[in-house]
C-alpha positions in Angstrom: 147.5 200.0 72.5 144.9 202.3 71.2 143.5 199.5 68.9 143.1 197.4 71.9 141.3 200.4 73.7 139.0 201.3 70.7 137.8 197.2 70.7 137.2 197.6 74.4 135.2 200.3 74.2 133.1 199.0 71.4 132.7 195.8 73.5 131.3 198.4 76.5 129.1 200.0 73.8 127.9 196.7 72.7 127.1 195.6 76.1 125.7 198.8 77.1 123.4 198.6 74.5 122.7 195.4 74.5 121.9 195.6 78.7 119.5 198.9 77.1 117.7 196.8 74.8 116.7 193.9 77.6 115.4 197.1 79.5 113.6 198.6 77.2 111.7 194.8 75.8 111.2 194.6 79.7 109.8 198.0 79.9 107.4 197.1 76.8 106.2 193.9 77.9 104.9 195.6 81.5 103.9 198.7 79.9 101.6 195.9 77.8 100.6 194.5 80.3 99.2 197.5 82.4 97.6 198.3 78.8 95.5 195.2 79.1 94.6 195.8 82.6 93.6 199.1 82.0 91.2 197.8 78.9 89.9 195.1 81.0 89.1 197.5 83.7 87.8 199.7 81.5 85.2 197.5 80.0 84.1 196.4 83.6 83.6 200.1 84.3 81.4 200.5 81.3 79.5 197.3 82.2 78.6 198.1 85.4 77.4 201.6 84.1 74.9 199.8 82.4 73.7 198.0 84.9 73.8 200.2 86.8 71.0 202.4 84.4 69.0 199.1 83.8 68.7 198.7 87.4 67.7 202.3 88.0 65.4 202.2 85.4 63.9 199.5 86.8 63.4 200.8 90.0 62.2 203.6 89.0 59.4 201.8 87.4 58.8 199.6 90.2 58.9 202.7 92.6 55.4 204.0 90.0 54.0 200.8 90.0 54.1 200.6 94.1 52.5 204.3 94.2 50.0 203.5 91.6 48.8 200.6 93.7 48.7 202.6 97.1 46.7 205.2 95.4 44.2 202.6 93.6 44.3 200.9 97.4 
């Protein structure tokens, strides 16, 4: 009787682990997945930044331009 209660309890354990291990791949492959998000979000963010400067810059040199010419006008 206690063989037969050992084998059932290393067939719980096995299962248990087992049911762990499709958790924790599961876990993995979203965790992954938020990682590429994140990355991709990440480089938007940094190339909108630059825009962002090339567009200021260029305004800003527009805004001279436009003062230059009302002060020549």
């Amino acid at each position: 009787m206690e063989r037969e209660d050992l084998v059932m309890d290393l067939e719980s354990s096995n299962a248990a682990a087992s049911a762990l291990d499709k958790k924790q791949r599961n876990f993995d492959k979203v965790l992954a997945e938020w990682r590429q998000k994140y990355e991709e979000c990440q480089c938007e963010l940094e190339s909108s930044q630059k825009e962002s400067r090339n567009l200021s810059t260029e305004l800003f040199k527009l805004k001279n331009s436009y003062e230059e010419a009302l002060d020549h006008l």
